[in-house]
N, C-alpha and C positions, 0 to 999 in steps of 0.2 A: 650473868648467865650466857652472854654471848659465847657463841662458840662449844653451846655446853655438849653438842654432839659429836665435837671432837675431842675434847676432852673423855667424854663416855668409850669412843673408838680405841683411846690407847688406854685407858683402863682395862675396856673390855678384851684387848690382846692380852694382857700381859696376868688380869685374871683366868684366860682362856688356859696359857701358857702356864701356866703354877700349876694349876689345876688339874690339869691331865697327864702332865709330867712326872706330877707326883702318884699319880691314881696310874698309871702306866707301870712307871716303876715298881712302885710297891706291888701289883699285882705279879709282876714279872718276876721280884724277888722271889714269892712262893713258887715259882716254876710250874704255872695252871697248866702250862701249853696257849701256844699262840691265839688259837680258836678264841681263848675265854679272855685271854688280853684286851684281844681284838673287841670282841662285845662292850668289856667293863673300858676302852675308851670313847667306844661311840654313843654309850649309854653316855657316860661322863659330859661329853660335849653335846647330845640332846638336852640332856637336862639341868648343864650351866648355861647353854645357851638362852633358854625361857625363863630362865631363874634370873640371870642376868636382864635380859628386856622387860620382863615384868620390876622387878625393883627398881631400876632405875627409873623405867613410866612412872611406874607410881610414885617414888620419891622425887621426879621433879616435874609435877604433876600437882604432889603438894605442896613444892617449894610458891611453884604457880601461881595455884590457887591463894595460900597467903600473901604473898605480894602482889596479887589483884584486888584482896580484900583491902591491904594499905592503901592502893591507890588508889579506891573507891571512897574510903574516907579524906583522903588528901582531896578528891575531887569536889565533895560533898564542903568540904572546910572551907576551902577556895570558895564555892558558891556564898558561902553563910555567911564567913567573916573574913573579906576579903585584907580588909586593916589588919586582922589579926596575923593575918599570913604573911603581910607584908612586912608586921614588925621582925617576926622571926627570922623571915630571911635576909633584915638589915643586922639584927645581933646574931645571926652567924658567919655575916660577913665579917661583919667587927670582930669579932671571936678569932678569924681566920687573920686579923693585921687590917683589913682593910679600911681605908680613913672613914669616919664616920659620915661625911659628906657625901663621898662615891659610894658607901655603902648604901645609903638612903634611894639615889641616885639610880643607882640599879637594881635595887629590889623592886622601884617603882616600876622600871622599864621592863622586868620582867614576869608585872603579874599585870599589865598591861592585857594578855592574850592569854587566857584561861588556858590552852592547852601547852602555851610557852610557862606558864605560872606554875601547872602541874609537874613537868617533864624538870623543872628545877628545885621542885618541892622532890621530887623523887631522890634526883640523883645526889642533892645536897642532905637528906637526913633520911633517905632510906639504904642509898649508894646504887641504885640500880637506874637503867634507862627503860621506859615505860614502852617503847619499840623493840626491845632486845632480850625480852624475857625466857626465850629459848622456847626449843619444841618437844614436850616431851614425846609424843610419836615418835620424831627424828631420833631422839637420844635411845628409845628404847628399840629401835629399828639397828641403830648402829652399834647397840652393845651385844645383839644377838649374831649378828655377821662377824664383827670384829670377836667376840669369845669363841665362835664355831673356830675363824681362822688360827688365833693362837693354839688349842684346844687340840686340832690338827695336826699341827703340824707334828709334833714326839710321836702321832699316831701313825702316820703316815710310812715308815718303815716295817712295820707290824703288815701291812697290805702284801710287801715284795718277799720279807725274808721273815727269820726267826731264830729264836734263841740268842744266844750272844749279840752276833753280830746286829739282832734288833734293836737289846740294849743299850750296844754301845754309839747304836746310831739315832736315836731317841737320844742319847744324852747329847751327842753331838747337834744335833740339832738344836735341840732345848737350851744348849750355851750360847750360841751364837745368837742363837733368836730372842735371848735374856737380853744378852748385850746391846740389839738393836732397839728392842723395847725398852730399856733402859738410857737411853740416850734419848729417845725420844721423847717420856716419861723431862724428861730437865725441862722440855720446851714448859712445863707448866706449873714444875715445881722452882726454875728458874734455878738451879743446881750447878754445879758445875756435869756437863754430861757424860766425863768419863767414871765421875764416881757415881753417879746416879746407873750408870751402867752396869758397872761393877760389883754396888749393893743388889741393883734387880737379879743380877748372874747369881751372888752369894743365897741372897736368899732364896732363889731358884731348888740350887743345890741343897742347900740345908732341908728344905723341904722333899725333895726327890731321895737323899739319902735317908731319910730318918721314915720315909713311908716303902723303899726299899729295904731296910732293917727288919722294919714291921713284920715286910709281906718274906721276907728270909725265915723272922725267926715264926712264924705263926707256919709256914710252909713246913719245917723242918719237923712243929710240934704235932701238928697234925695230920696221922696216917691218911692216904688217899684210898675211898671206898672202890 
């Protein structure tokens, strides 16, 4: 979970970015006039932004809490049976290649000091470090900043001008800024980042056009009072 609040920051852009791209466009398709554009993206971005911060809090928050609960029993094991821990972590060294001798060897020296015993009980059969569990506050702080910023940005046209030229500067924005978020988006999917770029621009679009369609063809069907 290291780092889990940067990870939350380029989600939270890039759901920011989808999201209101689409909810902008589509709206603009039906031709409301800018005024109502305008509201249905700032509603958009109030209410991804808290949607966002709270889900994330809360899902890693309980990610948390259960791997506090694990390490409270690994800590509890440790105290009780400390042989019993020690075998485990020589047959996972073994398991891993390692000669059964230096296995032995180091499993000793490492349940030597109870909080060195735990921190390898952790990272060896839970796979987490018992220091680096992440902050849900932090996470949930950075996905409401990071979704307002993406969220924004296709909006932000809608403020100077309107009609077309809002459109087509909403889209223009929305591509480039797909691409950036998509390239950034590799750092953690480990992608290559021009195609990581390229799918976040695609599905960007696919999504802007198909909630554009919507708000055209519901626009067309429905007289305005």
């Amino acid at each position: 979970m290291q780092g889990g609040w940067a990870r939350a920051a380029v989600f939270g852009v890039s759901d920011g970015l989808v999201t209101n791209v689409s909810l902008i466009l589509g709206m603009a398709g039906a031709h409301p006039g800018p005024t109502v554009v305008r509201l249905a993206g700032v509603a958009g971005l109030v209410a991804g932004c808290w949607s966002m911060a709270m889900g994330e809090y809360v899902s890693m928050r309980a990610q948390r809490e259960l791997l506090e609960r694990e390490l409270a029993k690994e800590r509890e094991e440790i105290q009780r049976r400390p042989e019993g821990e020690r075998h485990e972590l020589i047959h996972i060294y073994e398991s891993r290649g390692v000669d059964p001798a230096a296995a032995r060897e180091l499993a000793t020296a490492m349940m030597r000091t109870p909080e060195l015993a735990l921190q390898t009980h952790a990272r060896e059969e839970l796979g987490v470090d018992p220091s680096e569990l992440g902050s849900p506050f932090a996470a949930g702080i950075s996905s409401f900043v990071t979704f307002g910023v993406g969220a924004l940005l296709p909006l932000l046209p809608w403020f100077v001008t309107a009609g077309s030229l809002a459109v087509v500067l909403s889209v223009v924005i929305g591509g480039v800024a797909s691409l950036v978020v998509g390239g950034a988006l590799a750092v953690f999917t480990e992608r290559s980042w021009w195609w990581s770029a390229l799918r976040q621009l695609l599905l960007a679009a696919v999504a802007a056009g198909v909630t554009y369609g919507i708000g055209a063809a519901i626009g067309v069907a429905v007289p305005s009072t």
